[in-house]
LUMDO-634718 format. One record per residue (C-alpha): residue number from 1; y, z, x. Coordinates in steps of 0.1 Angstrom, whole numbers, always signed. Each point is the difference from the previous one (the first is absolute). Layout:
residues N
PT; NUM; Y; Z; X
...
***
This chain:
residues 562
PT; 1; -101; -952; -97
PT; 2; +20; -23; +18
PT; 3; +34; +2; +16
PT; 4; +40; -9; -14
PT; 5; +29; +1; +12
PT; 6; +29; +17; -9
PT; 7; +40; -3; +0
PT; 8; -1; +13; +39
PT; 9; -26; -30; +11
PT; 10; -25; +27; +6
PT; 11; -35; -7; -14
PT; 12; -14; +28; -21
PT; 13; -35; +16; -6
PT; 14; -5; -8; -39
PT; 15; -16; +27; -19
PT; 16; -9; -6; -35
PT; 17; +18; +29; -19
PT; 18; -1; +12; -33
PT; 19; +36; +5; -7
PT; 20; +3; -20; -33
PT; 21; -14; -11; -34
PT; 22; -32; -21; +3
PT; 23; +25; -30; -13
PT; 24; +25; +0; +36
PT; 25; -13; -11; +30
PT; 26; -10; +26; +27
PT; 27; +29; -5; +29
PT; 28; -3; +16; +33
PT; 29; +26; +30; +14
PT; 30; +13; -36; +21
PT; 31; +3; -24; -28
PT; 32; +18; +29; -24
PT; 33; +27; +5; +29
PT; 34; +4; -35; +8
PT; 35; +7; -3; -41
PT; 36; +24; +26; -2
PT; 37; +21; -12; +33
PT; 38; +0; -36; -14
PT; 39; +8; +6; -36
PT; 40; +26; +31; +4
PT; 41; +26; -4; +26
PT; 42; +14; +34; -8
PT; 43; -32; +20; +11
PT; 44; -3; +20; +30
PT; 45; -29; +19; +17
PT; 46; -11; +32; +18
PT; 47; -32; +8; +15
PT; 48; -19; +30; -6
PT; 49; -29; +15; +14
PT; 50; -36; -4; -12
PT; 51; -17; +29; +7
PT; 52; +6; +39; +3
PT; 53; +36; +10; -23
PT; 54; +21; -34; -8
PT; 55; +32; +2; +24
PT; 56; +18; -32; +13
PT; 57; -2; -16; +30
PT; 58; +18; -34; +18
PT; 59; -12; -32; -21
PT; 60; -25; -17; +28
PT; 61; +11; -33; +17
PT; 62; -33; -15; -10
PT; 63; +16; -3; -41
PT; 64; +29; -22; +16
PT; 65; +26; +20; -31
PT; 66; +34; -13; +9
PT; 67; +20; +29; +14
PT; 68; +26; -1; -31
PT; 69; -28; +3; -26
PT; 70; -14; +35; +15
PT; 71; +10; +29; -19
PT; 72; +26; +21; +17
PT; 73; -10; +39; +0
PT; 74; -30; -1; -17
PT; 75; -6; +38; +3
PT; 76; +35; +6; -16
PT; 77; -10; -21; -29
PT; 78; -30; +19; -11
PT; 79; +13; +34; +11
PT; 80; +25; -11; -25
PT; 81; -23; -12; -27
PT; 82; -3; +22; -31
PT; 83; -34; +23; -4
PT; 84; -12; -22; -22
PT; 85; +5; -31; +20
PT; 86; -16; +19; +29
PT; 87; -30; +6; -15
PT; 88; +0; -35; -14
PT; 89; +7; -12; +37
PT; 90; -35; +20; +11
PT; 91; -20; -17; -29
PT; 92; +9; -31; +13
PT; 93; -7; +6; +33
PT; 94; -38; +17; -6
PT; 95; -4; -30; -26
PT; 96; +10; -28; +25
PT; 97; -26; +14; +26
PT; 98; -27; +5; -24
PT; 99; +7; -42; -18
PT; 100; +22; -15; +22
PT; 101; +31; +2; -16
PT; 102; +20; +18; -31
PT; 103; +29; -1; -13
PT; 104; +26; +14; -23
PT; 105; +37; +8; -12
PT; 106; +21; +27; +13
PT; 107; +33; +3; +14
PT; 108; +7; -1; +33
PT; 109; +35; +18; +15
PT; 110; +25; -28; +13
PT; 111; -11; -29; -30
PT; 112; +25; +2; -27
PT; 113; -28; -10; -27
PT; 114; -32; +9; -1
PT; 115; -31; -10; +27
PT; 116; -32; -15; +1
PT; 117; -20; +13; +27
PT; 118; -32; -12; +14
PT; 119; -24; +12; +24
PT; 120; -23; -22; +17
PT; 121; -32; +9; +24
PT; 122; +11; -19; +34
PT; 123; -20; +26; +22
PT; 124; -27; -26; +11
PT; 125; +24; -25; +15
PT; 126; +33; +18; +11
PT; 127; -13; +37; -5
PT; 128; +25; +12; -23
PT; 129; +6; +3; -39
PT; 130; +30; -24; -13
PT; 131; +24; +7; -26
PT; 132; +19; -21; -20
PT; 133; +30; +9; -15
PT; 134; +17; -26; -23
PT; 135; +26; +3; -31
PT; 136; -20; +5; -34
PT; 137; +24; -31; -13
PT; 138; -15; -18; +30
PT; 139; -31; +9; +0
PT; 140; -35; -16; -5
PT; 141; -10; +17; -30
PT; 142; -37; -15; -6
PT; 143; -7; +11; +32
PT; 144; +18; +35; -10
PT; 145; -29; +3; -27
PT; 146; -28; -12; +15
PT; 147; +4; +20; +33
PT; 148; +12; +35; -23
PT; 149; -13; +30; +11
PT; 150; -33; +18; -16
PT; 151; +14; +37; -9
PT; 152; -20; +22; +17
PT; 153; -32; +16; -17
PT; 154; +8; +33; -6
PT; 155; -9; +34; +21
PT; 156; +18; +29; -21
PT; 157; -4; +7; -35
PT; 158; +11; +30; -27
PT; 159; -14; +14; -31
PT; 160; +5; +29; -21
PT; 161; -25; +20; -20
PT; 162; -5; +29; -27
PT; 163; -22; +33; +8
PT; 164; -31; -17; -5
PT; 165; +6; -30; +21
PT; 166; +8; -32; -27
PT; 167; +27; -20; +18
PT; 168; +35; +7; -18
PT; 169; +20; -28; +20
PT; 170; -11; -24; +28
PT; 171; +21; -23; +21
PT; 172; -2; -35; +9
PT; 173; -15; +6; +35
PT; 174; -28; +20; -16
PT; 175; -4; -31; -27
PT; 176; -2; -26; +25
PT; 177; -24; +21; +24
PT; 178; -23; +6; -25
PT; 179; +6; -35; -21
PT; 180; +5; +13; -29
PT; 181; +37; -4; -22
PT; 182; +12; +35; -1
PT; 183; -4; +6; -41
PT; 184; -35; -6; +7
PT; 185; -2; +33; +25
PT; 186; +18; +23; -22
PT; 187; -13; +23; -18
PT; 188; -36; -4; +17
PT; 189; -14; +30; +19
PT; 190; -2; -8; +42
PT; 191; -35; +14; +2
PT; 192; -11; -31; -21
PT; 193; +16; -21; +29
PT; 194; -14; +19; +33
PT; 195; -32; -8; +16
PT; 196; -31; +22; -12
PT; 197; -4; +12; +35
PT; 198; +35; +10; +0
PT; 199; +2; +22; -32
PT; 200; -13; +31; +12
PT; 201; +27; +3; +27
PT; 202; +27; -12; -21
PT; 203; -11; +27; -29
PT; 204; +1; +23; +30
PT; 205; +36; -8; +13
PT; 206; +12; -3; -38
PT; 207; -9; +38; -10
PT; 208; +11; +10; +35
PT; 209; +33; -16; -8
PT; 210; +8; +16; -33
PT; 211; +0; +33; +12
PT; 212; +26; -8; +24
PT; 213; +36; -15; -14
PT; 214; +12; -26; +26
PT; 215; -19; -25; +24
PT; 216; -39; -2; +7
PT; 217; -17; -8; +31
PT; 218; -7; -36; +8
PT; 219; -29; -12; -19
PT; 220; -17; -36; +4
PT; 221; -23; -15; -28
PT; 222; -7; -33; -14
PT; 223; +14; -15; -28
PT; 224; -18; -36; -19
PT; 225; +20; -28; -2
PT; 226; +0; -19; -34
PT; 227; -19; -28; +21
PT; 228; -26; +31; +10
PT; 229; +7; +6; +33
PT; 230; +13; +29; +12
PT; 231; +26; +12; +21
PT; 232; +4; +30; +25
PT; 233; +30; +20; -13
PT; 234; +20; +33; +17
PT; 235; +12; +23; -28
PT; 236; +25; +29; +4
PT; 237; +2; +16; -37
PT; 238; +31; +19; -2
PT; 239; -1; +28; -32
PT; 240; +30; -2; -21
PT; 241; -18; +12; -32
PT; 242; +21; +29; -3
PT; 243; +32; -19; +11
PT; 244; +20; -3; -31
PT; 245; +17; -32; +14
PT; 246; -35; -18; +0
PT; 247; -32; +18; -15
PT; 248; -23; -19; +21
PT; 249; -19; -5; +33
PT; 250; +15; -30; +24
PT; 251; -26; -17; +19
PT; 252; +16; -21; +29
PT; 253; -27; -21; +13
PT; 254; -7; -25; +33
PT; 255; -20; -33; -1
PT; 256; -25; +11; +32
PT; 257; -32; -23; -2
PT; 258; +11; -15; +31
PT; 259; +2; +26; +23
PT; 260; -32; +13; -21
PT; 261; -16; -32; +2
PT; 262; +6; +3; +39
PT; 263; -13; +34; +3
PT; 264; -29; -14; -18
PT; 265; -5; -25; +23
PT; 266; -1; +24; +29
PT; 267; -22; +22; -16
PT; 268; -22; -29; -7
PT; 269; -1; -10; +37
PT; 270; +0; +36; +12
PT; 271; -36; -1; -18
PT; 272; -10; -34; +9
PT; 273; +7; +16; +35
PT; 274; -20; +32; -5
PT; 275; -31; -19; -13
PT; 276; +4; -20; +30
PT; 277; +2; +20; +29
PT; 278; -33; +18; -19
PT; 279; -18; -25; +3
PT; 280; +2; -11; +40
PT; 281; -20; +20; +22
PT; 282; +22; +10; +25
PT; 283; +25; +32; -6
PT; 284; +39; -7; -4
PT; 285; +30; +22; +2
PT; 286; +38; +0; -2
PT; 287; +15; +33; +16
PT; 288; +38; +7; +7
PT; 289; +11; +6; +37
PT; 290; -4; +35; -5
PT; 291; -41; -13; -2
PT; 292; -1; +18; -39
PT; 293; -22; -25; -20
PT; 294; +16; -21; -28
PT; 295; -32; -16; -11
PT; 296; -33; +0; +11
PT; 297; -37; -19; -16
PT; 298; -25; +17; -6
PT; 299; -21; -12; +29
PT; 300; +21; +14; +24
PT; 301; -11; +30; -4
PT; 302; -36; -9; +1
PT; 303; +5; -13; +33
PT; 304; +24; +26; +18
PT; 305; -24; +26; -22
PT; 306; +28; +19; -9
PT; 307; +7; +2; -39
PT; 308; +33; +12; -13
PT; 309; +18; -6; +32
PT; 310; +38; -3; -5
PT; 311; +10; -11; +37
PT; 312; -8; -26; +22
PT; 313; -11; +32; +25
PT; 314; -26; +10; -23
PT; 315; -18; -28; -2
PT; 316; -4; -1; +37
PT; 317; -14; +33; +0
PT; 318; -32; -7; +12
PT; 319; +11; -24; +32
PT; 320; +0; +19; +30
PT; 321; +6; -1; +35
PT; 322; +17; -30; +14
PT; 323; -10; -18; -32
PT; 324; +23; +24; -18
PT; 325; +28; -4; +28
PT; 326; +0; -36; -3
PT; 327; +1; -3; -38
PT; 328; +36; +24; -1
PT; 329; +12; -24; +28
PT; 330; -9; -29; -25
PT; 331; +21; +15; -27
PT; 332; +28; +8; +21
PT; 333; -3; -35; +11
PT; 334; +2; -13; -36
PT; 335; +29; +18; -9
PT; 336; +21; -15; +30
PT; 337; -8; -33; -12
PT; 338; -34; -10; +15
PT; 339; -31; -9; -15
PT; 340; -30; +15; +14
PT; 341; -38; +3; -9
PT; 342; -25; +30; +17
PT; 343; -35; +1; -3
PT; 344; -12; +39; +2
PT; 345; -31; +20; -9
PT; 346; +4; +18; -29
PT; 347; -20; +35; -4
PT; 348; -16; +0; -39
PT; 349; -25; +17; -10
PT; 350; -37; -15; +9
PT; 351; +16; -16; +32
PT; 352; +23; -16; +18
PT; 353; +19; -34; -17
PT; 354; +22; -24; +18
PT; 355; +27; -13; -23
PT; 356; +32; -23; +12
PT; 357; +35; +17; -7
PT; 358; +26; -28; -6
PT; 359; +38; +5; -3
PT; 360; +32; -19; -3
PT; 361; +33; +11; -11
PT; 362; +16; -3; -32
PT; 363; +38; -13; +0
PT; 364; +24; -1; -20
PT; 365; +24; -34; -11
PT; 366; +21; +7; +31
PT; 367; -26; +6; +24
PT; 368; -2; +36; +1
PT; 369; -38; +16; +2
PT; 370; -3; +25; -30
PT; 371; -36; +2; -2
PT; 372; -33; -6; +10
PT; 373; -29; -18; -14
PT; 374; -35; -3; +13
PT; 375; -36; -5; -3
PT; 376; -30; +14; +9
PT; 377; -34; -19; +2
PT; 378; -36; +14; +11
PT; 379; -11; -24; +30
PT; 380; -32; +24; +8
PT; 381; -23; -29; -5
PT; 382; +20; -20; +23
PT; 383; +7; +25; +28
PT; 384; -37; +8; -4
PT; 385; -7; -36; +5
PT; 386; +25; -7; +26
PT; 387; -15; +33; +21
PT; 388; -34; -15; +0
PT; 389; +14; -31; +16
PT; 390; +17; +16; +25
PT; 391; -33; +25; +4
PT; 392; -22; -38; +6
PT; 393; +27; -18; +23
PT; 394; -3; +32; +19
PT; 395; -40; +6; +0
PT; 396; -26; -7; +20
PT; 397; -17; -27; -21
PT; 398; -37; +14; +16
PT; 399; +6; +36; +5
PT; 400; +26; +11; -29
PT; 401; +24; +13; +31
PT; 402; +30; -9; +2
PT; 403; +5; -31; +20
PT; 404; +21; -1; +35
PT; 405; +34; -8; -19
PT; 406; -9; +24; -25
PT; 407; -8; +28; +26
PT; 408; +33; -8; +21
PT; 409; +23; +0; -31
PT; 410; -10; +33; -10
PT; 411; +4; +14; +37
PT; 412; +34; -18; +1
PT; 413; +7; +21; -35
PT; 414; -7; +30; +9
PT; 415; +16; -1; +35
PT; 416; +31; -10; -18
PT; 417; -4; +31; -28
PT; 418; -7; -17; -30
PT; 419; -35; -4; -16
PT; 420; -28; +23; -6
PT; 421; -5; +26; +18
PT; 422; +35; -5; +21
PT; 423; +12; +36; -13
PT; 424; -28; +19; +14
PT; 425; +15; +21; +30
PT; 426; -11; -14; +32
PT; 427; -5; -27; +24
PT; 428; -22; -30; -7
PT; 429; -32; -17; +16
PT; 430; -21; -28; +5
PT; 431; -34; +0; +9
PT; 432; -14; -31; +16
PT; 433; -34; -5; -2
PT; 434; -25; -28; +16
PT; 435; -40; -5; -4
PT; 436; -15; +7; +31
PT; 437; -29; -34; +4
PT; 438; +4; -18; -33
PT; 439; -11; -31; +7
PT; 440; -32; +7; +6
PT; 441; -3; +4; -38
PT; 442; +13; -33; -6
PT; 443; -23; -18; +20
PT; 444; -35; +19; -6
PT; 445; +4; +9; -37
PT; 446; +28; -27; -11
PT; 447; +36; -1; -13
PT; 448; -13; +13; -35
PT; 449; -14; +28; +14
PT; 450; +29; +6; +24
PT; 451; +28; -4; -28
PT; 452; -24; +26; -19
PT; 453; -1; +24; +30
PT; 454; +42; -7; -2
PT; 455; +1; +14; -37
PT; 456; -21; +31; +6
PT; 457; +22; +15; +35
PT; 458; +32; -12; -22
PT; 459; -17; +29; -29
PT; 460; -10; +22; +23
PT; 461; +35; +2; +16
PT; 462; +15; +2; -33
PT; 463; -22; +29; -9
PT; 464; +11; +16; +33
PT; 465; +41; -5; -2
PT; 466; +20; +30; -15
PT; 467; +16; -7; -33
PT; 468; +33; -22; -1
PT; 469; -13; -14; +32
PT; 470; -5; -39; -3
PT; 471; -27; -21; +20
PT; 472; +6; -37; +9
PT; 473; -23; -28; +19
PT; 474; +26; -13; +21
PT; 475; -26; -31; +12
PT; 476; -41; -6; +7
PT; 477; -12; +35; +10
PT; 478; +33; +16; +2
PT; 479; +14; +27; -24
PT; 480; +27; +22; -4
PT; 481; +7; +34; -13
PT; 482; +36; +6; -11
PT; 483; +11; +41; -3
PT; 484; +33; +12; -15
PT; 485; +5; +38; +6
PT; 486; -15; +7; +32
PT; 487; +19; +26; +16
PT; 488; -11; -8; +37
PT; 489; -19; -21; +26
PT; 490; -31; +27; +2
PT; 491; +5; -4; -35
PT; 492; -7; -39; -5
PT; 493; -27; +0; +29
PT; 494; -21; +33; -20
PT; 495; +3; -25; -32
PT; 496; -12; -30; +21
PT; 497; -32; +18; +15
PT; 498; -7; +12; -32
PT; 499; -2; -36; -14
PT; 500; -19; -10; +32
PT; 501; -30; +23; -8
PT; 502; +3; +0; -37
PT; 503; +2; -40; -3
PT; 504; -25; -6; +32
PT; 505; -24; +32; +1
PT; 506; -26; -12; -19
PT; 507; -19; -40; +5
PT; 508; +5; -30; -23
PT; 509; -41; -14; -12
PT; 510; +5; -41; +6
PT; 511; -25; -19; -8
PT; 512; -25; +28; -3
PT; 513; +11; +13; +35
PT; 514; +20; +32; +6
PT; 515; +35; -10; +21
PT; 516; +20; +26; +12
PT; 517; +38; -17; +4
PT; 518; +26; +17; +23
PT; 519; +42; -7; -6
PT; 520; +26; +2; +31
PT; 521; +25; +25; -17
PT; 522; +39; -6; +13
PT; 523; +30; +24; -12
PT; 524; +34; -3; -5
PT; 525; +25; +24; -13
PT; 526; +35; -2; -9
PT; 527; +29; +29; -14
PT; 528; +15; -25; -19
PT; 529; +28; -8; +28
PT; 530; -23; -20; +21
PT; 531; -15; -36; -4
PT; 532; +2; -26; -23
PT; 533; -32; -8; -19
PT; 534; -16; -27; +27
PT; 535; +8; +20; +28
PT; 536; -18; +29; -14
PT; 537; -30; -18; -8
PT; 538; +1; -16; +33
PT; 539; +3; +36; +16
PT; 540; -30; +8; -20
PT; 541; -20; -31; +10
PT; 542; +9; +4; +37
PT; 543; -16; +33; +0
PT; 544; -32; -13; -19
PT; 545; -6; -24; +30
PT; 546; +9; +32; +21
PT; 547; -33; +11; -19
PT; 548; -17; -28; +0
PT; 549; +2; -7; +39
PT; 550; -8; +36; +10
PT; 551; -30; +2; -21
PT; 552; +17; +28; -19
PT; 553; -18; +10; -34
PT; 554; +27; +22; -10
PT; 555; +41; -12; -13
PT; 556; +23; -2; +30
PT; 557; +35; +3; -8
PT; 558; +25; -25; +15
PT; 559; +16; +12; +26
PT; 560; +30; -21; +11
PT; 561; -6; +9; +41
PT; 562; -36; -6; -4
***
């Protein structure tokens, strides 16, 4: 490609077009314009548009066409134009955008004689299509030939045939569709012509039709071309056999392998599409606002572990709780727009399975959300994995406790009502505890044998703990006991004395010597409108010391004025 310039000045993008015989030069929409204004004074010009219906517009500045050569009315003129002409005028137009240009004769209200006419492609450079209208004595008439429309291929066709089907009379659209010169289709019977799949239904349709005078339903079959391709036909057969004025059956027919081969093409991707989202592993789904499902794989219901649902509702079935809650407040998220993703427990049968809910809105061309479309994806391994994470950063690495941040976020939880155990009715407590002479065991039997000591108290005060209560070493010799549910103070202390005697009643054998270890015990209890999580535990470790000081071997609750 490279640029020209034409009678405006203006330098134009050269296309090589095929508008003419192999034997004439290819010119560019530019170079054609710039001929016709130089060789034939008489022309004048409109502009037209490229795209949508042809209508005309102003001629652009940018083509620099003196004022006195721009056709006056131009929408007069071809309102004007004979039928004929008209349709003429449209050829040329579709042909021009399909080659560049095209051109032909026809006679154009307000020349006396007449009229060349030629369309050129200008839509890359100046946006618009250009006609030129000269005189036909005037005119360039090479470039009249080479640039001459294409007639149309042909969509509609007509044929008539006898009772048993042989075609009586075809017309020339029929002839050209097919390829055939129309003496070589008479007298030949239409089931030799339609495609062997296609018989059966057009046998069908062809009995159905002789027992009714007048027209048939719609029928489409395929007819072979003489090159052996077929094309998709629509035949209406209309029964005048017993119509004295004809004796025959009209069959009015439609060229539609385009619109077939289209609807081919979608089934096509419609299955390339099916095989595809079988084979991921995650579940997918496109619903309506209304949440009804409008497709759905396969493994969606192996992960929701409901088969045969029909709504996005039934498929979350077996969420519940908050989990449930927050999965409808994703999906009315989605369809106001937002794109959201929840990870829930789902209830299936032999256990519980985590999967990840995804959803974003579908929209329409002008912005409008008219769906929903989501996934769903089983992240059980990974929450499982995550968990245990979470479980180490938060254990005691010697004692399998949990550690002091580990102890305090679960207080801080359940004072706050979330977490396990935070919708048991009550108060909650903490139960300090502190080895009584410790270090002792350090220095006579080692760190070894003290760090073993360490693991068998932190046992026996997990055996001693009620269920759902949680047991932490908060540092050295100190541990924790954290209780959701506990309905009182008296409450929390008879829980702490009996982990004092169960974890302390009997002696530890150290290095083949019986030790008998004793634990300061300090409680603290809160209704859930008290403390934060440190202050509680420092209430509770106050009243250990309490304890500890007074020589106390039972739990002393803290007691603000003490």
């Amino acid at each position: 490609m490279h640029g020209s310039v034409s009678a405006s000045g203006q330098t134009s993008h050269r296309t090589a077009i095929g508008w003419g015989p192999t034997s004439t030069p290819a010119l560019t929409p530019a170079e054609a314009l710039d001929h016709l204004l130089r060789h034939h004074p008489e022309a004048v010009v409109a502009a037209i548009t490229g795209n949508g219906s042809p209508r005309s517009v102003a001629v652009p500045d940018s083509l620099g066409i003196d004022p006195r050569r721009i056709l006056s009315d131009p929408e007069g003129c071809v309102a004007r134009l004979a039928a004929p002409d008209q349709v003429r005028l449209a050829q040329l137009w579709a042909s021009a955008r399909r080659h560049g240009g095209a051109a032909d004769a026809l006679h154009v209200p307000g020349f006396e004689s007449p009229t060349h006419l030629y369309m050129l492609d200008m839509r890359h450079d100046h946006g618009v299509m250009v006609a030129v209208v000269s005189p036909a004595d005037a005119g360039d008439e090479h470039l009249t030939d080479t640039l001459r429309p294409t007639p149309l291929p042909a969509r509609l066709a007509k044929a008539t045939k006898d009772g048993v089907g042989r075609l009586k009379w075809v017309d020339d659209g029929l002839a050209r569709i097919l390829g055939h010169h129309a003496a070589d289709l008479v007298g030949r019977r239409i089931t030799d012509l339609t495609h062997p799949d296609d018989r059966e239904l057009a046998i069908v349709g062809w009995l159905e039709m002789l027992d009714h005078p007048g027209p048939s339903s719609p029928v489409r079959v395929r007819y072979r071309r003489r090159d052996g391709s077929w094309v998709w036909m629509e035949v209406v057969n209309t029964n005048r056999l017993d119509d004295p004025d004809h004796g025959d059956v009209l069959a009015e027919m439609v060229d539609i392998s385009d619109r077939m081969g289209a609807l081919e093409a979608i089934r096509a991707r419609d299955q390339l599409l099916h095989q595809l989202t079988e084979t991921v592993h995650v579940g997918l789904f496109h619903a309506d606002l209304g949440g009804e499902l409008l497709y759905a794989n396969s493994r969606l219901a192996d992960l929701t572990g409901v088969w045969g649902a029909k709504t996005i509702s039934e498929h979350i079935s077996k969420v519940g709780g908050d989990d449930r809650a927050r999965l409808e407040g994703a999906v009315a998220a989605a369809r106001a727009g937002g794109e959201t993703a929840v990870e829930v427990a789902v209830h299936v049968e032999g256990g519980l399975r985590y999967c990840r809910f995804s959803f974003r809105p579908l929209r329409s061309g002008g912005g409008e959300v008219t769906g929903l479309t989501g996934c769903v994806e089983d992240v059980t391994e990974a929450v499982g994995e995550r968990r245990a994470l979470e479980i180490k950063a938060a254990s005691d690495h010697l004692t399998g406790c949990l550690n002091r941040l580990g102890a305090l976020t679960l207080l801080d939880e359940l004072l706050g009502g979330r977490g396990p155990g935070a919708d048991q009715p009550g108060g909650t407590a903490v139960i300090f505890l502190d080895l009584d002479g410790f270090k002792p065991i350090n220095d006579r039997f080692g760190h070894a044998a003290g760090d073993w000591a360490l693991v068998r108290v932190a046992d026996r005060i997990r055996s001693s703990v009620r269920s759902g209560d949680a047991v932490g070493r908060f540092g050295g010799d100190e541990f924790i006991v954290v209780c959701a549910g506990v309905t009182s103070p008296e409450q929390a202390l008879s829980v702490a004395s009996f982990i004092g005697t169960r974890a302390f009643g009997e002696p530890l054998e150290i290095g083949g010597e019986e030790v008998r270890l004793r634990a300061s015990l300090g409680v603290a209890w809160s209704d859930g409108r008290g403390p934060d999580a440190l202050t509680l535990v420092g209430q509770a470790d106050a009243a250990m010391y309490r304890a500890k000081r007074d020589g106390l071997t039972r739990p002393v609750l803290y007691d603000r004025a003490a």
